[in-house]
C-alpha positions as CSV (number, residue, x, y, z in Angstrom):
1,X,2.6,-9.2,6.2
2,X,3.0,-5.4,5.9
3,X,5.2,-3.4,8.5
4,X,4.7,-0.2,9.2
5,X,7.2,3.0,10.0
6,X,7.1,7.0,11.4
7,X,9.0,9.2,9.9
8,X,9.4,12.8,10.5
9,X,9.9,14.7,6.9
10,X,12.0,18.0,7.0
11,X,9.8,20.8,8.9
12,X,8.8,23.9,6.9
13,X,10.8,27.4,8.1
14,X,8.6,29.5,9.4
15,X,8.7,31.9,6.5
16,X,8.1,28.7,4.2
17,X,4.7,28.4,6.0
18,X,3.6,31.4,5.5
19,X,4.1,31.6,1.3
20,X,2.5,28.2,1.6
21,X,-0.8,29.9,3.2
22,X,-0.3,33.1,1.2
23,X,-3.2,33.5,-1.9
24,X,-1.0,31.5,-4.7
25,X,-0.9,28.9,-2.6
26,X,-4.8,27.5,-2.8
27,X,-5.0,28.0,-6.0
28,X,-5.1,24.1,-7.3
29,X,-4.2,22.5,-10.5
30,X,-5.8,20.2,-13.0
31,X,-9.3,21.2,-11.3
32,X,-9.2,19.5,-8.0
33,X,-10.2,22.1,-5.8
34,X,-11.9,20.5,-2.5
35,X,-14.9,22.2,-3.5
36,X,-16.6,20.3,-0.7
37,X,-15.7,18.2,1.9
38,X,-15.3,14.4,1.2
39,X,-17.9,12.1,2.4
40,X,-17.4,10.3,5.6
41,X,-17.7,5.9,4.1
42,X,-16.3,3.2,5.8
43,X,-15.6,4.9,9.5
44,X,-13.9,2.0,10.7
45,X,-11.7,1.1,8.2
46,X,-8.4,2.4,7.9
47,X,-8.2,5.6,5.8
48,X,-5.8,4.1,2.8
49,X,-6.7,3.7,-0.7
50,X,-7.0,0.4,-2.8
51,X,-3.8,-0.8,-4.4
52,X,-2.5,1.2,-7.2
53,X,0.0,0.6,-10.0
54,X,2.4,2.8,-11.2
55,X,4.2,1.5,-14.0
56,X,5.3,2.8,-17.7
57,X,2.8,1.7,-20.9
58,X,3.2,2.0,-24.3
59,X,4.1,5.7,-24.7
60,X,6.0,5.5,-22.4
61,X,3.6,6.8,-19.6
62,X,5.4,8.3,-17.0
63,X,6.5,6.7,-13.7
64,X,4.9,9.3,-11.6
65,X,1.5,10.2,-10.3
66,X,0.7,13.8,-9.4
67,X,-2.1,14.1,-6.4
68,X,-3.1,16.6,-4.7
69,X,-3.2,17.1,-0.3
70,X,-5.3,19.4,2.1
71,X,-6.3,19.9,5.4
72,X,-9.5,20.8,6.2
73,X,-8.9,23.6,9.1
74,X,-7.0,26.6,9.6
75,X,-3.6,26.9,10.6
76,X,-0.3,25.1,10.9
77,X,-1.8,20.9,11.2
78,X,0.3,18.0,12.0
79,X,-0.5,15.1,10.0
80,X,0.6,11.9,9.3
81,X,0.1,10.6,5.6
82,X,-0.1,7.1,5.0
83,X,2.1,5.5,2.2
84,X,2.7,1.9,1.5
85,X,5.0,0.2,-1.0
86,X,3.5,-2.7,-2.3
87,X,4.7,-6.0,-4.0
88,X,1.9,-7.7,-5.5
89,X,4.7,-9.5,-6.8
90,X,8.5,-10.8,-5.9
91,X,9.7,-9.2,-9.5
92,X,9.0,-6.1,-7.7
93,X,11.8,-3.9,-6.1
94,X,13.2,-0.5,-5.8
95,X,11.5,2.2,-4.3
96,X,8.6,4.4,-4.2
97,X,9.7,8.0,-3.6
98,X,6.7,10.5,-1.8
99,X,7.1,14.3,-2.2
100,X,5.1,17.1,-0.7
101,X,5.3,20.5,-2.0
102,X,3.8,23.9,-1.8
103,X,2.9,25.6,-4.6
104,X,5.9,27.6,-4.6
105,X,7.6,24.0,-5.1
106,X,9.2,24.3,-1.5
107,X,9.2,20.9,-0.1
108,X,7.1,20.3,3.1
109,X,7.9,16.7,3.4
110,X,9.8,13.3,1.4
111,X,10.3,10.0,2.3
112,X,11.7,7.0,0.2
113,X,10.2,3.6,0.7
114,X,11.8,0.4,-0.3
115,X,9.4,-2.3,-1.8
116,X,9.8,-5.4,0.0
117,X,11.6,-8.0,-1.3
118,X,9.0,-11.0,-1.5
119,X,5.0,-9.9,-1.7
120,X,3.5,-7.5,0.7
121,X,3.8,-4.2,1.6
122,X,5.8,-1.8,3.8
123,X,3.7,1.0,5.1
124,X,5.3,4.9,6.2
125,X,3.8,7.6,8.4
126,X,5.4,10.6,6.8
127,X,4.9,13.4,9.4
128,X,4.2,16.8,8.0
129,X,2.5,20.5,8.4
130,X,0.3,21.8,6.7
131,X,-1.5,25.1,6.9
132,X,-5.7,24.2,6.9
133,X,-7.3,25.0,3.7
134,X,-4.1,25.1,1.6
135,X,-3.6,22.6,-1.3
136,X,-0.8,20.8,-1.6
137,X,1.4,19.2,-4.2
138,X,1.6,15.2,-3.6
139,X,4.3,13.1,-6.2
140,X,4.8,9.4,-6.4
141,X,7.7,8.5,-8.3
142,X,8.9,5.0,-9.0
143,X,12.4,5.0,-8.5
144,X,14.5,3.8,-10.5
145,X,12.8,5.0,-13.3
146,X,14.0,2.0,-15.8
147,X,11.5,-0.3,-13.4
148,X,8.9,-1.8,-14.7
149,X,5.8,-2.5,-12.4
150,X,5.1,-1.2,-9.0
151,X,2.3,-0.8,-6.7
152,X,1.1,1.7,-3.8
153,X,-1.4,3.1,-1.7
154,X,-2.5,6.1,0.1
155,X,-4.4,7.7,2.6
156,X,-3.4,9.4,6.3
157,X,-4.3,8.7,9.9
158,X,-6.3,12.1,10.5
159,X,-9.7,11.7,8.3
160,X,-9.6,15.7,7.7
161,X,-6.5,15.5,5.7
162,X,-8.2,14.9,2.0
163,X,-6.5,13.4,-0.8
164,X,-7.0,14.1,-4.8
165,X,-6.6,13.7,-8.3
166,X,-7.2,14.6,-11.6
167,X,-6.3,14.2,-14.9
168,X,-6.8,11.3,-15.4
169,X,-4.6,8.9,-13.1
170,X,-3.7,5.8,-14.9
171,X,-3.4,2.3,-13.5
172,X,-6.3,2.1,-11.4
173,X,-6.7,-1.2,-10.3
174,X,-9.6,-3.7,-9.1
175,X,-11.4,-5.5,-7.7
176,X,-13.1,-2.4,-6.3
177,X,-13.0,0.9,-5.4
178,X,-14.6,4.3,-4.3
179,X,-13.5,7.4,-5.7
180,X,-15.6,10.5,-4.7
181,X,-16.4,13.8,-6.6
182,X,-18.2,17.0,-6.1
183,X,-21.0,18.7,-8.7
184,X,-22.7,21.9,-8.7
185,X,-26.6,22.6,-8.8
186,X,-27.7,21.6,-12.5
187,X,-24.3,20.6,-13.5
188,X,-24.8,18.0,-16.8
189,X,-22.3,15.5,-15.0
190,X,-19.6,13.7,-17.6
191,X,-17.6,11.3,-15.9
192,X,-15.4,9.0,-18.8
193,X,-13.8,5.3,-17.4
194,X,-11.3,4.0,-20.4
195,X,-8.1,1.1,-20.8
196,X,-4.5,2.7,-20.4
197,X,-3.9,1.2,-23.5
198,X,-3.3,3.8,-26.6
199,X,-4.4,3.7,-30.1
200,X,-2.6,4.4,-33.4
201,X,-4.2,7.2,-35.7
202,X,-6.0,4.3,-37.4
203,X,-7.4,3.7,-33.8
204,X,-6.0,0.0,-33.8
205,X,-5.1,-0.6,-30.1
206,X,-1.4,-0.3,-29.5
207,X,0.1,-3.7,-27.4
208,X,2.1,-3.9,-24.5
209,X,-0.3,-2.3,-21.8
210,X,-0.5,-5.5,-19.3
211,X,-3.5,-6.2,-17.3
212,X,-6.2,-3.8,-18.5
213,X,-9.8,-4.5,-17.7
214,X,-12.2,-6.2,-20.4
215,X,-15.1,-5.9,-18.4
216,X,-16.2,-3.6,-15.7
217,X,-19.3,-2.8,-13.3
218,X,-20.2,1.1,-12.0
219,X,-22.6,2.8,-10.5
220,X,-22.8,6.5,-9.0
221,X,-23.8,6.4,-5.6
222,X,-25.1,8.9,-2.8
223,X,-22.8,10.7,-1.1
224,X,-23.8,7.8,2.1
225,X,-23.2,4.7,-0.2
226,X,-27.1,4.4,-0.9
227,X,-28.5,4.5,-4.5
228,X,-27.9,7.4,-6.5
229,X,-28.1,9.0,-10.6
230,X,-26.1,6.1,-12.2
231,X,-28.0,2.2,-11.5
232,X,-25.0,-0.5,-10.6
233,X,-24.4,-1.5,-14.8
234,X,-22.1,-4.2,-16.1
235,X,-20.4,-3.5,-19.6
236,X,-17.7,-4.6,-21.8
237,X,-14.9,-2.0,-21.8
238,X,-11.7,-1.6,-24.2
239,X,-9.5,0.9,-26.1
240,X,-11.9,1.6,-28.6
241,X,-14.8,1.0,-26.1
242,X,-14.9,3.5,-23.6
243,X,-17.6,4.3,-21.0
244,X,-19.4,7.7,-20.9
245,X,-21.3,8.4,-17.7
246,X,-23.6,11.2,-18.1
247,X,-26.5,12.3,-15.7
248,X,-27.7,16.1,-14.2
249,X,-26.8,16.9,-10.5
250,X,-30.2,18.1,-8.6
251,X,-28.0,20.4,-5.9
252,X,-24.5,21.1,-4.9
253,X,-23.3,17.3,-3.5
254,X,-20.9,14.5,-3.1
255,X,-21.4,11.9,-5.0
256,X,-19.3,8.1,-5.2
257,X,-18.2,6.3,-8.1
258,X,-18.2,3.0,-7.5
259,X,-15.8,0.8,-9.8
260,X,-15.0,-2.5,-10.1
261,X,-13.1,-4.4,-12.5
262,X,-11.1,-6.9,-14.0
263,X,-8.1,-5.4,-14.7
264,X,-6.3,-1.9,-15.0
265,X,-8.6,1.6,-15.7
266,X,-8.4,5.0,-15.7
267,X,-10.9,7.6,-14.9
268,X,-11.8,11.4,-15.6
269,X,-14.0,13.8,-14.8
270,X,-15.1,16.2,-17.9
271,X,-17.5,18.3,-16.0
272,X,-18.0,21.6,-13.6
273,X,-15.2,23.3,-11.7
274,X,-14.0,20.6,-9.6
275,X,-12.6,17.9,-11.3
276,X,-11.2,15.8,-8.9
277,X,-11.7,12.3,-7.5
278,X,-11.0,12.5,-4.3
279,X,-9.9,9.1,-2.1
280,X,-12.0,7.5,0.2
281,X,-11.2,4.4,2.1
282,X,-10.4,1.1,0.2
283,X,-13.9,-1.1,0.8
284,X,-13.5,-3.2,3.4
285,X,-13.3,-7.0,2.2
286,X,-16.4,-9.1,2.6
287,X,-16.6,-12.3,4.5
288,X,-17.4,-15.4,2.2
289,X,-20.9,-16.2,2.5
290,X,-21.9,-18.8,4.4
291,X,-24.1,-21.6,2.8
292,X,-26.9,-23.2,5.0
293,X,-29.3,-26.0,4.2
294,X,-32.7,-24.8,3.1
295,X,-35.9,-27.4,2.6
296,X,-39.3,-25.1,0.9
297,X,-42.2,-26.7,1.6
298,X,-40.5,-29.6,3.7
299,X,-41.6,-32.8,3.0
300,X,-43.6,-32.0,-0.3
301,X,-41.7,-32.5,-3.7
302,X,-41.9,-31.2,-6.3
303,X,-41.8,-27.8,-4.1
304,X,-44.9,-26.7,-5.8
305,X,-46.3,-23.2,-5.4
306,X,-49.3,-21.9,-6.3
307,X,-49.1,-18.2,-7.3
308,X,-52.7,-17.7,-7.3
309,X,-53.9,-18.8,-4.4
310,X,-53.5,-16.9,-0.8
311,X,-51.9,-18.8,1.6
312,X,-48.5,-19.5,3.1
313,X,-45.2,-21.2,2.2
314,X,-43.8,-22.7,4.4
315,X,-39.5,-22.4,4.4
316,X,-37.3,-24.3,6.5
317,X,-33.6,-23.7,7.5
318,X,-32.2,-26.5,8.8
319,X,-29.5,-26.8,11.8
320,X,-26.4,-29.0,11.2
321,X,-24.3,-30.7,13.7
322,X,-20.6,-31.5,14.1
323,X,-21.1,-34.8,13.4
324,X,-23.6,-34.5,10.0
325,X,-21.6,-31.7,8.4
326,X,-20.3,-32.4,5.3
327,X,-18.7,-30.6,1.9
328,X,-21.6,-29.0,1.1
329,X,-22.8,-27.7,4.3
330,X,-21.0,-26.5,8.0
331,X,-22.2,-27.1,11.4
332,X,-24.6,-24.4,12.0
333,X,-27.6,-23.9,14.2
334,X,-30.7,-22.3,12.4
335,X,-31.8,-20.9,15.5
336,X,-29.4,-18.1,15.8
337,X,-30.8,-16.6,12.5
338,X,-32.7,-13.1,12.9
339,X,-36.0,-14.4,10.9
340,X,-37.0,-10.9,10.0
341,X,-33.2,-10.3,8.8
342,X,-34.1,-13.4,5.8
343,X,-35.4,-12.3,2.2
344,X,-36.3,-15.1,-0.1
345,X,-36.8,-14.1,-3.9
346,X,-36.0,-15.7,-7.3
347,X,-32.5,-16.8,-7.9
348,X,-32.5,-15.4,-11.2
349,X,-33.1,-11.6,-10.2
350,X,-30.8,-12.3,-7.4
351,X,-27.7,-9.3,-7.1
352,X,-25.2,-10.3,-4.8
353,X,-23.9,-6.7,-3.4
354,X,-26.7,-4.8,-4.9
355,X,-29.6,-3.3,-2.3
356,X,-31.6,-5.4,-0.6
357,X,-35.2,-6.7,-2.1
358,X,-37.2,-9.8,-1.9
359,X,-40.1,-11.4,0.1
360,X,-40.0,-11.0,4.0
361,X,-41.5,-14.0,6.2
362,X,-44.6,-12.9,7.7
363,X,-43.7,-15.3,10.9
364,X,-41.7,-17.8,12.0
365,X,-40.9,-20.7,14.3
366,X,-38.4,-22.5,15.8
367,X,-39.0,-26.9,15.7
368,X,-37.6,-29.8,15.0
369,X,-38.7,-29.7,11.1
370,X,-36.5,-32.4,9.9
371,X,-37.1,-34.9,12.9
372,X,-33.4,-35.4,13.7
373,X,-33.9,-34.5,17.1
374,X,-33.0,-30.6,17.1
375,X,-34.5,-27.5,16.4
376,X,-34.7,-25.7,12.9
377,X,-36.2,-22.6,12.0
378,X,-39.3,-22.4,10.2
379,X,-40.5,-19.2,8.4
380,X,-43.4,-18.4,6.5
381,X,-43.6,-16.5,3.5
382,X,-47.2,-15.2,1.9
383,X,-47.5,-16.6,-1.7
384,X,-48.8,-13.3,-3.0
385,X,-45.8,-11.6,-1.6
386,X,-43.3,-14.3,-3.5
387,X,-45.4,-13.3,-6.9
388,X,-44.9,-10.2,-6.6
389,X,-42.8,-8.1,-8.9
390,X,-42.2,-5.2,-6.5
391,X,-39.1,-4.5,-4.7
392,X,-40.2,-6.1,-1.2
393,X,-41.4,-9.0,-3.4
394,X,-40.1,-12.6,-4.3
395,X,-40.7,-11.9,-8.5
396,X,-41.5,-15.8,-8.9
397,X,-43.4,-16.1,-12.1
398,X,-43.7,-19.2,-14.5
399,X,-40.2,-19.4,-15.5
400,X,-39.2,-19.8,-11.9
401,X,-37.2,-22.9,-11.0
402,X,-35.2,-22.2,-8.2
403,X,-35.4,-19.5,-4.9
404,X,-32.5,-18.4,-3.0
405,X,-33.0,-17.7,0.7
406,X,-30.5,-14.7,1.6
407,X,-29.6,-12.3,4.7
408,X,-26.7,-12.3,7.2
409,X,-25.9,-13.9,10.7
410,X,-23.0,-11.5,12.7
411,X,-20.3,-10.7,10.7
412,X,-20.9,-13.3,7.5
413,X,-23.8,-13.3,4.5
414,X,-25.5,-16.1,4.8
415,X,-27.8,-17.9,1.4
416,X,-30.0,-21.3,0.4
417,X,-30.9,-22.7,-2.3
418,X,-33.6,-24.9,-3.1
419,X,-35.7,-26.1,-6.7
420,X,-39.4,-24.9,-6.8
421,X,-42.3,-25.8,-9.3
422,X,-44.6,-22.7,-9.8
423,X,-48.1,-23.2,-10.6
424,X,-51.0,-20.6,-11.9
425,X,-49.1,-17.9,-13.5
């Protein structure tokens, strides 16, 4: 359970506002220059980053991470930053110490936040101003410094307050996370995602980094979440075993690196004039998908399909009561289901979380398919459509042994499995 606190940082002088709007003051460091705004993802979830560590490696890695703060706007803006302390563990304590400064090194705002004492997180509203357009100075420093492991996030209540970094930022975590960037017209993009841990001149990892990823998945999205340059890929990663992600930018744009991993990363930009990653809002967690009871071609078994032939398949989703739900399956009622909501496709070319494809019923119905004495829903899928290899298309070919029904029901994935036997391919 997390608690949450206001606090009003020491308020700029009027004459300290002023040198913090004057030229010097925009000029940003490390590259992350706000060359455009950040896109607008996840607009109902709380604008906070994923968890973060911050915690000393092998050579002796500082315990500090250097961000960077704006507000999109002009003139003096009152804005609340969001910082939380966060224990993923009780072993944690001490505290995490925020400090906002022009780039005079005047300080606009500092707060101190203790980690709590058994897991979970204690989350400050630091209060400050900021002049629109100006880029700030943002440090975390793990206090005291002879600590080992700590954890954080960040973000702000007001979404025009932008947040970045560059350089790279060590002890990114997982499971996931979104971290935007901006490229110019024809840049050659470089983006490079590599362990914390150091290697020796000999290049023979050096030990003692905890928790670093072994594997990880990325893709470079659209600026709105939806496909981009860089395909969703899943690849091995290590000290010696970095990954290079390389494409050309067709126009000035946003663009999202989407991360997931295993363990600890860290991430750099190598490319154009603005190097940042700049933070968007930690993905909202997914609901558990829900499991329902799926019968293709009820009564027939084998479930034998005939790729060849035109004609339709039929594919039931059967309700559950109360009173026959069991381990495998939860009361449900088919019925509820949006039929044209359902895909139905090979379970081995199934993505969980990748963009949807599949076979779309051409009809259905709703009747008691089971003859239990309530009412299932029947769809019907076109066998062509279940051959075909397309993106709309099922992609059942010879080797095909099983078929997952997919799609979601308010608020919660829903998937079915059932065997098939495919004929005449």
């Amino acid at each position: 359970m997390g608690t949450l606190r206001l606090r009003l940082s020491r308020a700029l002088s009027l004459s300290a506002l002023l040198l913090a709007s004057s030229p010097a003051a925009a000029e940003a460091s490390s590259g992350v220059i706000f060359s455009r705004p950040v896109p607008l993802i996840h607009p109902g979830a709380e604008y906070r980053t994923c968890l973060l560590g911050i915690f000393p490696g092998p050579q002796n890695l500082p315990l500090v991470h250097n961000w960077y703060v704006m507000a999109r706007g002009a003139g003096p803006q009152a804005v609340t930053l969001l910082i939380s302390a966060v224990a993923v563990s009780a072993g944690e304590s001490g505290d995490l110490q925020a400090t906002v400064t022009d780039a005079a090194g005047n300080v606009v705002g500092s707060v101190s936040i203790p980690y709590p004492t058994l897991q979970g997180e204690t989350t400050e509203g630091m209060l400050v101003t900021l002049i629109g357009g100006v880029i700030y100075n943002l440090t975390f420093t793990s206090l005291p410094i002879s600590l080992g492991a700590q954890h954080y996030k960040v973000g702000a209540v007001e979404r025009s307050v932008e947040l970045g970094w560059a350089g790279p930022l060590h002890y990114l975590e997982g499971p996931k996370a979104n971290w935007a960037f901006h490229a110019q017209q024809g840049e050659d993009v470089s983006v490079r995602i590599e362990v914390d841990a150091e290697v020796d001149a000999n290049g023979v990892p050096v030990p003692g980094v905890p928790n670093q990823a072994t594997n990880i998945t990325y893709a470079v999205l659209n600026a709105d979440l939806t496909p981009g340059p860089v395909p969703q890929t899943l690849a091995p990663i290590s000290p010696t075993q970095p990954i290079v992600i390389n494409f050309t930018s067709d126009e000035d744009r946003s663009y999202i690196l989407q991360v997931t991993t295993n363990g600890h990363y860290r991430a750099e930009k190598l490319s154009g004039a603005d190097r940042g990653f700049y933070a968007t809002p930690c993905p909202p967690v997914q609901p558990q998908p829900f499991r329902v009871k799926v019968d293709i071609k009820p009564g027939s078994d084998p479930n034998s399909i005939n790729l060849k032939k035109q004609g339709l398949v039929p594919v039931a989703v059967l309700t559950i009561r109360p009173e026959e739900a069991d381990a495998q399956f939860a009361a449900f009622d088919a019925t509820l289901l949006e039929a044209g909501a359902l895909r139905m496709m090979d379970l081995a070319d199934f993505a969980p979380g990748i963009f949807p494809a599949g076979a779309i019923p051409i009809r259905s119905t709703v009747e008691d398919v089971d003859g239990d004495g309530d009412l299932d829903l029947l769809l019907f899928f076109e066998a062509k459509d279940l051959a075909s290899q397309g993106f709309n298309g099922g992609r059942f070919d010879a080797n095909t042994t099983a078929a997952i029904l997919f799609g979601r029901r308010p608020g919660q994935p829903v998937f079915g499995l059932d065997a098939v036997n495919t004929v005449g391919r």
